[in-house]
Biopython code that builds the backbone (N, CA, C, O; Angstrom):
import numpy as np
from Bio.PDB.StructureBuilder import StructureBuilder

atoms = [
    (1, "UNK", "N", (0.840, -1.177, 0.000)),
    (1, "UNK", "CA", (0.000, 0.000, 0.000)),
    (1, "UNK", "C", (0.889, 1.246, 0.000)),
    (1, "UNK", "O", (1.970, 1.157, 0.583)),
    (2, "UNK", "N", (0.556, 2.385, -0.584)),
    (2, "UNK", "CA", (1.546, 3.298, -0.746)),
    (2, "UNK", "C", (0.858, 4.271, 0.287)),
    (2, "UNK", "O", (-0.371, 4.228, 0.349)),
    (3, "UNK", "N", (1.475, 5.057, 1.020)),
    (3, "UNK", "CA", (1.621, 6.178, 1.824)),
    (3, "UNK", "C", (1.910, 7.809, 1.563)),
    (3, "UNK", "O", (3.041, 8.169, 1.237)),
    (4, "UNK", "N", (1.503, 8.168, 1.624)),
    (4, "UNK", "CA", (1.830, 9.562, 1.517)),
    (4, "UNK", "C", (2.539, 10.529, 2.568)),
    (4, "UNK", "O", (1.701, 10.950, 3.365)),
    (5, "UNK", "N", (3.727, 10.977, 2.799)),
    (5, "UNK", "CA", (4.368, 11.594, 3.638)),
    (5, "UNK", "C", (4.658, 13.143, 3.117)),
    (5, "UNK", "O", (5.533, 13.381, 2.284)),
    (6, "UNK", "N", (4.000, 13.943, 3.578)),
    (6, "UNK", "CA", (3.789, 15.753, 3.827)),
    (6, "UNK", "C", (5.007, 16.633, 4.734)),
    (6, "UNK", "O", (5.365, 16.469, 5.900)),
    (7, "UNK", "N", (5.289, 17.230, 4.108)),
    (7, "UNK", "CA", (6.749, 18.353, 5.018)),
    (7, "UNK", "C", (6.201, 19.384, 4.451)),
    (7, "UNK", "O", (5.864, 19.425, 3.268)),
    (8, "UNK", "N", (6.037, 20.601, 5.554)),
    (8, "UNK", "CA", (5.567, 21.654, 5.373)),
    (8, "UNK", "C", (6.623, 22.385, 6.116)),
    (8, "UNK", "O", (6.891, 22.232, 7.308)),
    (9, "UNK", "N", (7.357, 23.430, 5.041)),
    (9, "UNK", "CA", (8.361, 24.022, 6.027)),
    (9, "UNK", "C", (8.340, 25.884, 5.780)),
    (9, "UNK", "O", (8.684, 26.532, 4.791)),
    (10, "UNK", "N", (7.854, 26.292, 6.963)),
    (10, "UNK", "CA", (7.883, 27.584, 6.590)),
    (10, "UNK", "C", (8.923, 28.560, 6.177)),
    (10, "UNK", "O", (9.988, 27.953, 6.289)),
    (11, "UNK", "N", (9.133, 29.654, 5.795)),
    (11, "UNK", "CA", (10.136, 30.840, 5.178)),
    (11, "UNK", "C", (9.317, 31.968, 4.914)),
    (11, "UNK", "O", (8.103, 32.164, 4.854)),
    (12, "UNK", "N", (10.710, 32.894, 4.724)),
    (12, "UNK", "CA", (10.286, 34.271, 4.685)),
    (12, "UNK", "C", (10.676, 35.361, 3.562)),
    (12, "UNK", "O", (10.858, 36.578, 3.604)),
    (13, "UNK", "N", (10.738, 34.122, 2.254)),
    (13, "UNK", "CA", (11.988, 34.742, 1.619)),
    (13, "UNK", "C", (10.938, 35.215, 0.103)),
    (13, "UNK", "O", (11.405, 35.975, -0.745)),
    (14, "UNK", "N", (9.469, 34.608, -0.025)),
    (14, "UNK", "CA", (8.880, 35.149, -1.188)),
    (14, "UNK", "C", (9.086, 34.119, -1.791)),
    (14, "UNK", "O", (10.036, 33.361, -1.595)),
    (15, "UNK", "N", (8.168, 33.977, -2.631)),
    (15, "UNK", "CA", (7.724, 33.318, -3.589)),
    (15, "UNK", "C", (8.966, 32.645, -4.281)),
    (15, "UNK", "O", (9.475, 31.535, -4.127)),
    (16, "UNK", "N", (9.279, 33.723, -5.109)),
    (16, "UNK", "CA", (10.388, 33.900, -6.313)),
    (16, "UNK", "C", (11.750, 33.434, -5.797)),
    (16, "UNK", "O", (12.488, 32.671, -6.421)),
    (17, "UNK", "N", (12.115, 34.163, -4.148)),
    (17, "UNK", "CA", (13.268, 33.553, -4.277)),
    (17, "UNK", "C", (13.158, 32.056, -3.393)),
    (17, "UNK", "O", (13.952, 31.145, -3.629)),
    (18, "UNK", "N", (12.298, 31.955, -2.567)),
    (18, "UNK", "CA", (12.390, 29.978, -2.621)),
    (18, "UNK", "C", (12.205, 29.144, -3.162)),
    (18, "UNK", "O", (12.248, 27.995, -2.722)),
    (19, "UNK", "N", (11.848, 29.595, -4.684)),
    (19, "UNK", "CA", (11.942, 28.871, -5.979)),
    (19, "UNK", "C", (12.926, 28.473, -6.186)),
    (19, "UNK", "O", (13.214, 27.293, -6.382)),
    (20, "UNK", "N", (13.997, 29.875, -6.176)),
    (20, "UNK", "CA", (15.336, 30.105, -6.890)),
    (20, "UNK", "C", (15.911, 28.860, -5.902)),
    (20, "UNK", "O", (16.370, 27.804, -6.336)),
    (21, "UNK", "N", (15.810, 29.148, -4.764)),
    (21, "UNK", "CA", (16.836, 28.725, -3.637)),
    (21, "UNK", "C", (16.717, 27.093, -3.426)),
    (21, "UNK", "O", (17.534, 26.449, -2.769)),
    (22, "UNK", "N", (15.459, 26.476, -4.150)),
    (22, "UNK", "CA", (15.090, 24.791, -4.145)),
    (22, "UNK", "C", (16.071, 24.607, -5.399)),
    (22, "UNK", "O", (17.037, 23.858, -5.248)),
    (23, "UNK", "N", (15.892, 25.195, -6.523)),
    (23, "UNK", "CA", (16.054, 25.041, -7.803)),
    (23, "UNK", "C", (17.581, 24.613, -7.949)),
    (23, "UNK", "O", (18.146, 23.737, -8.603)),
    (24, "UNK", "N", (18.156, 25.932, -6.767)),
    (24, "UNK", "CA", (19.935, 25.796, -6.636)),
    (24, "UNK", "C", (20.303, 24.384, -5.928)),
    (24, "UNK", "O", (21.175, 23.712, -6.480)),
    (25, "UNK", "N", (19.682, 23.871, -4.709)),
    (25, "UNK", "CA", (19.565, 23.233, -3.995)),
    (25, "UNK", "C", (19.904, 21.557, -4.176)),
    (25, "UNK", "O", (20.724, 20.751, -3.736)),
    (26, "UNK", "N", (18.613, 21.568, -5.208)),
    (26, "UNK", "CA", (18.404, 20.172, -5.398)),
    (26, "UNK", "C", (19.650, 19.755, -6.644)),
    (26, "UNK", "O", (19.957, 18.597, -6.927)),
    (27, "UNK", "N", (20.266, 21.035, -7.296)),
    (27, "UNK", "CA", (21.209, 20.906, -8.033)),
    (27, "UNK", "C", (22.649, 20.509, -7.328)),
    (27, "UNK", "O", (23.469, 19.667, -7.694)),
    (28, "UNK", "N", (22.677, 21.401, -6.191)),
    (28, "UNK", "CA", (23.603, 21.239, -5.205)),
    (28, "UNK", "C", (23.577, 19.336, -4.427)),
    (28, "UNK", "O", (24.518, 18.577, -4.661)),
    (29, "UNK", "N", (22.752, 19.034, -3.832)),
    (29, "UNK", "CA", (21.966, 18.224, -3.684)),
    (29, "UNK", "C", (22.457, 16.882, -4.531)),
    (29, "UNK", "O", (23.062, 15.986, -3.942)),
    (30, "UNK", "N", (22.091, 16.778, -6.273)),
    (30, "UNK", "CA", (22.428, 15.712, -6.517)),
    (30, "UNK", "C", (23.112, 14.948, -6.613)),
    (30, "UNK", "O", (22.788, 13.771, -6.772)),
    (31, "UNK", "N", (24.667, 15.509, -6.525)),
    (31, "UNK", "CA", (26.214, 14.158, -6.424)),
    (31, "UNK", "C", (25.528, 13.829, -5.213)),
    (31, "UNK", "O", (24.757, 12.934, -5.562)),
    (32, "UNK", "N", (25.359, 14.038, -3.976)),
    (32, "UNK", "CA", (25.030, 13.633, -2.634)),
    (32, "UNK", "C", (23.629, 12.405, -3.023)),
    (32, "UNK", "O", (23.764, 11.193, -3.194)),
    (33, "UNK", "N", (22.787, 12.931, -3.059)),
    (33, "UNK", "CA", (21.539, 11.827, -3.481)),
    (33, "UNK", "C", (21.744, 10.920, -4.177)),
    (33, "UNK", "O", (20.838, 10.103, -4.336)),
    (34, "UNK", "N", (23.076, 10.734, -4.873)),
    (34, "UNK", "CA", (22.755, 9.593, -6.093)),
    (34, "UNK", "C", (23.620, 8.504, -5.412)),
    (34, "UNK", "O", (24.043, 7.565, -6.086)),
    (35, "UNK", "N", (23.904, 8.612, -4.037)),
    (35, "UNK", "CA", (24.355, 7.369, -3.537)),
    (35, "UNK", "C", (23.315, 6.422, -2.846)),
    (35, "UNK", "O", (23.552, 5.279, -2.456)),
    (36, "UNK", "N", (21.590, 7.393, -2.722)),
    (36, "UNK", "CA", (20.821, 6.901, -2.342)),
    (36, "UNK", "C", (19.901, 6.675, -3.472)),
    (36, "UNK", "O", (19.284, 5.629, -3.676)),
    (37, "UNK", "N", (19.859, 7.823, -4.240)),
    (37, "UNK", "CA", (18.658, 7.920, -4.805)),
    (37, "UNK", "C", (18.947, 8.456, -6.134)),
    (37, "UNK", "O", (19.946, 9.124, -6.400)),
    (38, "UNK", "N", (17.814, 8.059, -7.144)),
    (38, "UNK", "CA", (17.769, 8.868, -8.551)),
    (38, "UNK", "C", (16.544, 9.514, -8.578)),
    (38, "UNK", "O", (15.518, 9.251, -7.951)),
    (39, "UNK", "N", (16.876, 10.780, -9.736)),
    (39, "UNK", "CA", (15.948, 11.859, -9.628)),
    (39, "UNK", "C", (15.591, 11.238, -10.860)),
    (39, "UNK", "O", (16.655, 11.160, -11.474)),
    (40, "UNK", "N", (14.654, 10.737, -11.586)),
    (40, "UNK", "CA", (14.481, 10.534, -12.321)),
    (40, "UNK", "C", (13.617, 11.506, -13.273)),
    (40, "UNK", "O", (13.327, 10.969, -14.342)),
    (41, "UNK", "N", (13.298, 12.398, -13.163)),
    (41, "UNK", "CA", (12.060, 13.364, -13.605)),
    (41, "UNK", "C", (11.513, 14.350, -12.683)),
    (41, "UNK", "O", (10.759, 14.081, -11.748)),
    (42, "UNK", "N", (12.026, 15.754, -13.069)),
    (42, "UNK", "CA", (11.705, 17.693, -12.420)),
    (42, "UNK", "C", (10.810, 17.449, -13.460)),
    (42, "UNK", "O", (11.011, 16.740, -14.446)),
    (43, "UNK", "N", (9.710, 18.145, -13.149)),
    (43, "UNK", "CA", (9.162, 19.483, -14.029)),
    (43, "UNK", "C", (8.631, 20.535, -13.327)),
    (43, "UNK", "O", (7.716, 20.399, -12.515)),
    (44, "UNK", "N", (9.274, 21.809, -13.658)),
    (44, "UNK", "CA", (8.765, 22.622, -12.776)),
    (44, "UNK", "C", (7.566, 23.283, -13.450)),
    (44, "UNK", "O", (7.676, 23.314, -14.675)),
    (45, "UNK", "N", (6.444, 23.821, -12.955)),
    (45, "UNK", "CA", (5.335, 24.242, -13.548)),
    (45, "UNK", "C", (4.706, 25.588, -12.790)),
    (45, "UNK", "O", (3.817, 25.494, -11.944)),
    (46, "UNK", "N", (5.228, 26.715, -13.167)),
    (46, "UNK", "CA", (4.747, 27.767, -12.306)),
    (46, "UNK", "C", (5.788, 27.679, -10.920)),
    (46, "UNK", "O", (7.012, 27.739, -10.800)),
    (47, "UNK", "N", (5.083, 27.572, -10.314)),
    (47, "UNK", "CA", (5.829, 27.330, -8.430)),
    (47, "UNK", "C", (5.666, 25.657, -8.258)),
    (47, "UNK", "O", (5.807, 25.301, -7.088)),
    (48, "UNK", "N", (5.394, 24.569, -9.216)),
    (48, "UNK", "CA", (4.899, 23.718, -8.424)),
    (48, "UNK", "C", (6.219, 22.786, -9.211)),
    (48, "UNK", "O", (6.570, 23.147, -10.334)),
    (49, "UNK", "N", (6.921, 21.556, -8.530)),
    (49, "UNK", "CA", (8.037, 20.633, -8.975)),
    (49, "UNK", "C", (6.742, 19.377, -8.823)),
    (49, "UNK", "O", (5.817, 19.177, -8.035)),
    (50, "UNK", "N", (7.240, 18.759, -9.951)),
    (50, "UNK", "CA", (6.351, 17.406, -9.709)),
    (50, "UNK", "C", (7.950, 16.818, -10.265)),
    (50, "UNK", "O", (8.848, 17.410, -10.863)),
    (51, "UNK", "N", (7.849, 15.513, -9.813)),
    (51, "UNK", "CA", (8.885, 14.882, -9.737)),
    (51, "UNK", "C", (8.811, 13.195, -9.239)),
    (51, "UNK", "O", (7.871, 12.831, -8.533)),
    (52, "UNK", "N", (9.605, 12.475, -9.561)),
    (52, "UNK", "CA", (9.786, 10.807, -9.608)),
    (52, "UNK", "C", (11.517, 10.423, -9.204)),
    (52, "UNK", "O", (12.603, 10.666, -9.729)),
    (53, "UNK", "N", (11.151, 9.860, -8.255)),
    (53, "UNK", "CA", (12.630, 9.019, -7.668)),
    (53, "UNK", "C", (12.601, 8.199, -7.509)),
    (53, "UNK", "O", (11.506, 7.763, -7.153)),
    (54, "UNK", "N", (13.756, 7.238, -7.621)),
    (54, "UNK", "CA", (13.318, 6.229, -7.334)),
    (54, "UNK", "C", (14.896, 5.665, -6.940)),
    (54, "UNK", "O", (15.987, 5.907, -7.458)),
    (55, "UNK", "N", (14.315, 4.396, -5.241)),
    (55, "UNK", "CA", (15.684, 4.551, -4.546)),
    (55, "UNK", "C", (15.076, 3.087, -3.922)),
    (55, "UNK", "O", (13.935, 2.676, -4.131)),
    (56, "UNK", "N", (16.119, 2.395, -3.101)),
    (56, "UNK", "CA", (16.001, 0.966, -3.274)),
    (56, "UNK", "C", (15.095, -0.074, -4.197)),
    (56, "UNK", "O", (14.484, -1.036, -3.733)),
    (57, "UNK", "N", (15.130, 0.306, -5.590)),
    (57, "UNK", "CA", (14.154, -0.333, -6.357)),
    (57, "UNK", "C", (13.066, -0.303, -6.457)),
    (57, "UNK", "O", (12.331, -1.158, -6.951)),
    (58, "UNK", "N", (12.702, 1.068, -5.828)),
    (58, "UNK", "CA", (11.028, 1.361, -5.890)),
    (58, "UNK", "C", (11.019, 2.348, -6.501)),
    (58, "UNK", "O", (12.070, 2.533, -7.113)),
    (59, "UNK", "N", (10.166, 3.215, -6.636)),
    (59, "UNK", "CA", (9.762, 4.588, -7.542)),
    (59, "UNK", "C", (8.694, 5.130, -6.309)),
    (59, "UNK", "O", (7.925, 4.498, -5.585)),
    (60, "UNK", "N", (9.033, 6.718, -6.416)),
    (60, "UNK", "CA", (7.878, 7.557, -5.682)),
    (60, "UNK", "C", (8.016, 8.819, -6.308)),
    (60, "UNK", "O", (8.928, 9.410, -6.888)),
    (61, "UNK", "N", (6.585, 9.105, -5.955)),
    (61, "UNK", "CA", (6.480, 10.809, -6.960)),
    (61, "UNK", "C", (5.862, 11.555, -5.724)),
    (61, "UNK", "O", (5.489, 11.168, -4.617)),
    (62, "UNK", "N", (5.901, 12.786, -6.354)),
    (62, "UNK", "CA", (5.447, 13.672, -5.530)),
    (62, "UNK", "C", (5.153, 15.362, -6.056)),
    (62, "UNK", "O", (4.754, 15.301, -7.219)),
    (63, "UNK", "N", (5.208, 16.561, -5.664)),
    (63, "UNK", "CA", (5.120, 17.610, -5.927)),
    (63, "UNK", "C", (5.811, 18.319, -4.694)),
    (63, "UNK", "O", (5.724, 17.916, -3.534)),
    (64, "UNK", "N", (6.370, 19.209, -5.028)),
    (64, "UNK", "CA", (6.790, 20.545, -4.561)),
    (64, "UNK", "C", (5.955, 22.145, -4.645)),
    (64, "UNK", "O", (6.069, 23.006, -5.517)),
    (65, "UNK", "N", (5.289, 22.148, -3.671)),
    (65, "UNK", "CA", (4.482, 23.532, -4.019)),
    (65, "UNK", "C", (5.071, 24.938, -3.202)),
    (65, "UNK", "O", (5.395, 25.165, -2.036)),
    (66, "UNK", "N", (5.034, 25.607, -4.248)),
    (66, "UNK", "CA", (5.705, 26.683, -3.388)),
    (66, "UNK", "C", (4.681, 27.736, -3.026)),
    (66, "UNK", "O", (3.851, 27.938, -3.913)),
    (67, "UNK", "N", (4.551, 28.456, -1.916)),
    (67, "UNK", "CA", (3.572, 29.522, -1.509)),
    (67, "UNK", "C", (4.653, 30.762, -0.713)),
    (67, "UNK", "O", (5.812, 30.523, -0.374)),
    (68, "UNK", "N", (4.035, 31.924, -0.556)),
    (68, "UNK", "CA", (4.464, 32.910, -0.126)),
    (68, "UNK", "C", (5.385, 32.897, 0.814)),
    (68, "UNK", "O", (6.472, 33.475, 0.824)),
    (69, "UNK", "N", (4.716, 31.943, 1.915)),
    (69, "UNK", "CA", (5.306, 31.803, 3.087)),
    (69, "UNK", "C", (5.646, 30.146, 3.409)),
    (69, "UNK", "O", (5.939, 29.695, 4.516)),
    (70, "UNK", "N", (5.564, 29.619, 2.543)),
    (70, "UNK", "CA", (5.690, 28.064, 3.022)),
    (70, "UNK", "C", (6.144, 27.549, 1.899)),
    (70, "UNK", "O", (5.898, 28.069, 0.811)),
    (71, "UNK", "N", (7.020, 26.222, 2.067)),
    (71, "UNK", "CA", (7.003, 25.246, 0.978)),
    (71, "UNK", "C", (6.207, 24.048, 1.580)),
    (71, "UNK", "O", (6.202, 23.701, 2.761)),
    (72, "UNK", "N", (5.354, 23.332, 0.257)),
    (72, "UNK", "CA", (4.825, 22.537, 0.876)),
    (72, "UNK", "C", (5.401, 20.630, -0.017)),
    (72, "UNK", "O", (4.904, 20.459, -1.131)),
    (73, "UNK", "N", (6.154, 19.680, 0.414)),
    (73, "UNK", "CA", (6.106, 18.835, -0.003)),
    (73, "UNK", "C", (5.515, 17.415, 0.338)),
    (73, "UNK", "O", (5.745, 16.753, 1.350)),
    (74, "UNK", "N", (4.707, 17.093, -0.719)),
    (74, "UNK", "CA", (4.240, 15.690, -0.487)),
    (74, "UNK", "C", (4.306, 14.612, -1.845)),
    (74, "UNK", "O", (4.158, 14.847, -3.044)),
    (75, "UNK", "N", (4.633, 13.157, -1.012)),
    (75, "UNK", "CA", (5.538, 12.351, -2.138)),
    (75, "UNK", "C", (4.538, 11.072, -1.208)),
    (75, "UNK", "O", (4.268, 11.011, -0.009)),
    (76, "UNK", "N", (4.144, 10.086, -2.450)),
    (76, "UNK", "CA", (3.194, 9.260, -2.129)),
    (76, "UNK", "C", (4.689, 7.633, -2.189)),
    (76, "UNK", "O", (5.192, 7.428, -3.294)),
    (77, "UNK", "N", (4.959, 7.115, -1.498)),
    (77, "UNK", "CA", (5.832, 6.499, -0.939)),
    (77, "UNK", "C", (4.831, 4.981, -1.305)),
    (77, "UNK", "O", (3.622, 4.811, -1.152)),
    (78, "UNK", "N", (5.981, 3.951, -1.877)),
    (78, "UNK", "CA", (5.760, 2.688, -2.072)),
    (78, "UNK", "C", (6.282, 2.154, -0.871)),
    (78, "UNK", "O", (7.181, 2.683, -0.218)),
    (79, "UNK", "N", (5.524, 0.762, -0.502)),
    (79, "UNK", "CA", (5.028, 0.321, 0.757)),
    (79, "UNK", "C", (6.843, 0.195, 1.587)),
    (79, "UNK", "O", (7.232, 0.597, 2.683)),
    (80, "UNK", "N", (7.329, -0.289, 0.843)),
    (80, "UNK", "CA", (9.662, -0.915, 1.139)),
    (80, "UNK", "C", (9.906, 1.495, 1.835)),
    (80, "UNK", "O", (10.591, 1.852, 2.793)),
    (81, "UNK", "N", (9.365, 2.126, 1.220)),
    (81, "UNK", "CA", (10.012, 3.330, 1.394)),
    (81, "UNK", "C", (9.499, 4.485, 2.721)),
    (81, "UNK", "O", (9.986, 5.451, 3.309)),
    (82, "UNK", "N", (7.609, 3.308, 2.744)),
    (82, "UNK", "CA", (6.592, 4.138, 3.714)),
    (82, "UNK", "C", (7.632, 3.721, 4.933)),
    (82, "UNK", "O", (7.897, 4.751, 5.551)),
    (83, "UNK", "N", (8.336, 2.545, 5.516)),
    (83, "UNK", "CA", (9.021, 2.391, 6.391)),
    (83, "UNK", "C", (9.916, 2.841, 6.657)),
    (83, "UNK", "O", (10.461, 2.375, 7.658)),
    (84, "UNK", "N", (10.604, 3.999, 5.937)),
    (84, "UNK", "CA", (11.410, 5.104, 6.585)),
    (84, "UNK", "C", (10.832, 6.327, 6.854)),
    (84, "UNK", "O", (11.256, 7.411, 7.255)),
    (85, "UNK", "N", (9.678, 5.850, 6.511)),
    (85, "UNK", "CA", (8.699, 7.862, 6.400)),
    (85, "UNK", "C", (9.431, 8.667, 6.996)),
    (85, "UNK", "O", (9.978, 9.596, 6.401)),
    (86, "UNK", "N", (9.605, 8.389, 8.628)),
    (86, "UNK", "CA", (9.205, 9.035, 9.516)),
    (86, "UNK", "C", (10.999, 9.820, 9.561)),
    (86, "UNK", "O", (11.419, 10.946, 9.829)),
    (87, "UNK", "N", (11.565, 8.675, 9.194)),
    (87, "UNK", "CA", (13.022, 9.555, 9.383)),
    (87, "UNK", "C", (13.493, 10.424, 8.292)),
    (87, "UNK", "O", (14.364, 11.294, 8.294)),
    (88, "UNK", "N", (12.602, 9.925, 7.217)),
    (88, "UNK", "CA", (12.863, 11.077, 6.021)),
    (88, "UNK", "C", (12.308, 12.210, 5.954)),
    (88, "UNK", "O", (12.639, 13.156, 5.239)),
    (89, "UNK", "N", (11.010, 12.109, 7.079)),
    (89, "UNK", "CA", (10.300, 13.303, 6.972)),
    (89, "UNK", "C", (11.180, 14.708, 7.780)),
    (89, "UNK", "O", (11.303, 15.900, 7.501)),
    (90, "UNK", "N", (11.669, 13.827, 8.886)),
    (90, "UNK", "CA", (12.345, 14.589, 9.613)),
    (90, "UNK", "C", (14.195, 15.280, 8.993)),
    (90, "UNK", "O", (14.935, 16.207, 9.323)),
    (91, "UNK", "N", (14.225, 14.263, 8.068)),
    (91, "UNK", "CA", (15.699, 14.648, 7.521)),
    (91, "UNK", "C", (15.506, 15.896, 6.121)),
    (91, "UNK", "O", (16.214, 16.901, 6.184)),
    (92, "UNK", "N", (14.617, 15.746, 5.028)),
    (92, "UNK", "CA", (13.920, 16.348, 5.059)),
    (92, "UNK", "C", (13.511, 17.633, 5.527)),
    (92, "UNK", "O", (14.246, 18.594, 5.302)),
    (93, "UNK", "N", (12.442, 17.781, 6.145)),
    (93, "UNK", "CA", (12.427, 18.988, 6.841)),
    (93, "UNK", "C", (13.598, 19.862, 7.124)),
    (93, "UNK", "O", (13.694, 20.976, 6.609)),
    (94, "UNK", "N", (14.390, 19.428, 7.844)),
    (94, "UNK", "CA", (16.105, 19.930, 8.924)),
    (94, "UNK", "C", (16.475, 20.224, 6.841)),
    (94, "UNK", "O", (16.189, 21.402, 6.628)),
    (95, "UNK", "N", (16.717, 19.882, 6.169)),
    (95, "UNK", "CA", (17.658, 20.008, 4.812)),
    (95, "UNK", "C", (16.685, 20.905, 4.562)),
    (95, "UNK", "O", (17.134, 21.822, 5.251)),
    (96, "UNK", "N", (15.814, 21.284, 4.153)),
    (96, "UNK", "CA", (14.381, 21.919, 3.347)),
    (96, "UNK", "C", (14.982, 23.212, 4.146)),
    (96, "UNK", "O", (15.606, 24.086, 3.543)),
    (97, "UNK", "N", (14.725, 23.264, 5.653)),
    (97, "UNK", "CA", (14.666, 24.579, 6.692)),
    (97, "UNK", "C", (16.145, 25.043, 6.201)),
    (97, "UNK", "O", (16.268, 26.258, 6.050)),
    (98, "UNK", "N", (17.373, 24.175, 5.909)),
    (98, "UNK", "CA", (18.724, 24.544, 6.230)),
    (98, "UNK", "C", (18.730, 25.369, 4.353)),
    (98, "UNK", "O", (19.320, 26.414, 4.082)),
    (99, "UNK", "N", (18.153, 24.769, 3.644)),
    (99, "UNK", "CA", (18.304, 25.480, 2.008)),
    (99, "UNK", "C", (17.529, 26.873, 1.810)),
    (99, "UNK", "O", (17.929, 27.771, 1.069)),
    (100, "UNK", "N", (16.370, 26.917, 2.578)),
    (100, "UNK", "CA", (15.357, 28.250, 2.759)),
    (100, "UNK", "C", (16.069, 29.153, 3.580)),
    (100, "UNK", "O", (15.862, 30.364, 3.500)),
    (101, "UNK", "N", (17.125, 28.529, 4.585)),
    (101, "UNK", "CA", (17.386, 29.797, 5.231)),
    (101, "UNK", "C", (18.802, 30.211, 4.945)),
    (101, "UNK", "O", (19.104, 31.352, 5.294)),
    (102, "UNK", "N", (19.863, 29.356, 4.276)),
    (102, "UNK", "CA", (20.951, 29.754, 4.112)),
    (102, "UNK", "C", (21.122, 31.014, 2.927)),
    (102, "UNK", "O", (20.611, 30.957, 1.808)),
    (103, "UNK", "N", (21.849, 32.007, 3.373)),
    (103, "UNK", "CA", (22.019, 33.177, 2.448)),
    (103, "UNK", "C", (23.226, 32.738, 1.404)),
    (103, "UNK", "O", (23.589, 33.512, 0.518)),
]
sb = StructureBuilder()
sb.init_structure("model")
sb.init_model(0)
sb.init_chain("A")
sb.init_seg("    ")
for serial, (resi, resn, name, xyz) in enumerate(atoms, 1):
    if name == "N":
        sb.init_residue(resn, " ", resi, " ")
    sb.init_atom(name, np.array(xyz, "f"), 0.0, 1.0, " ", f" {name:<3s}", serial, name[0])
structure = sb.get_structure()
């Protein structure tokens, strides 16, 4: 059964630039991820990333929504990946808060 796991992380930086600042991020981001994970598919659409990874032999998608004051991510998790939810949500979050707020 697949799961859905939600990170909502607030900021103060506008629209436009926590776009910019994911956009740099996840670029920054990928030599590091690809010992876990592949990005297999961005599309960014307006403010919103929809996107597909896929990491111990499973695949999960999700979206990236961006709002004024918040980013909001949620990624619907195959059943092998729902069993880390909880530590990804939290690792996650701490990386999300540390990319929104670094100047």
């Amino acid at each position: 059964m697949n799961a859905p796991l939600t990170v909502s992380i607030p900021h103060r930086l506008g629209k436009d630039e926590a776009v910019r600042r994911i956009k740099s991020g996840i670029e920054r981001a990928k030599p590091e991820l690809g010992r876990f994970m592949t990005i297999e598919d961005e599309t960014w659409t307006g403010d919103r990333l929809a996107f597909s990874v896929k990491a111990l032999g499973q695949r999960a998608a999700g979206f990236i929504d961006v709002y004024d004051a918040t980013v909001r991510l949620e990624v619907t998790l195959p059943w092998l990946l729902a069993r880390f939810a909880q530590a990804v949500q939290r690792v996650v979050g701490h990386k999300g808060q540390l990319m929104l707020e670094k100047k």
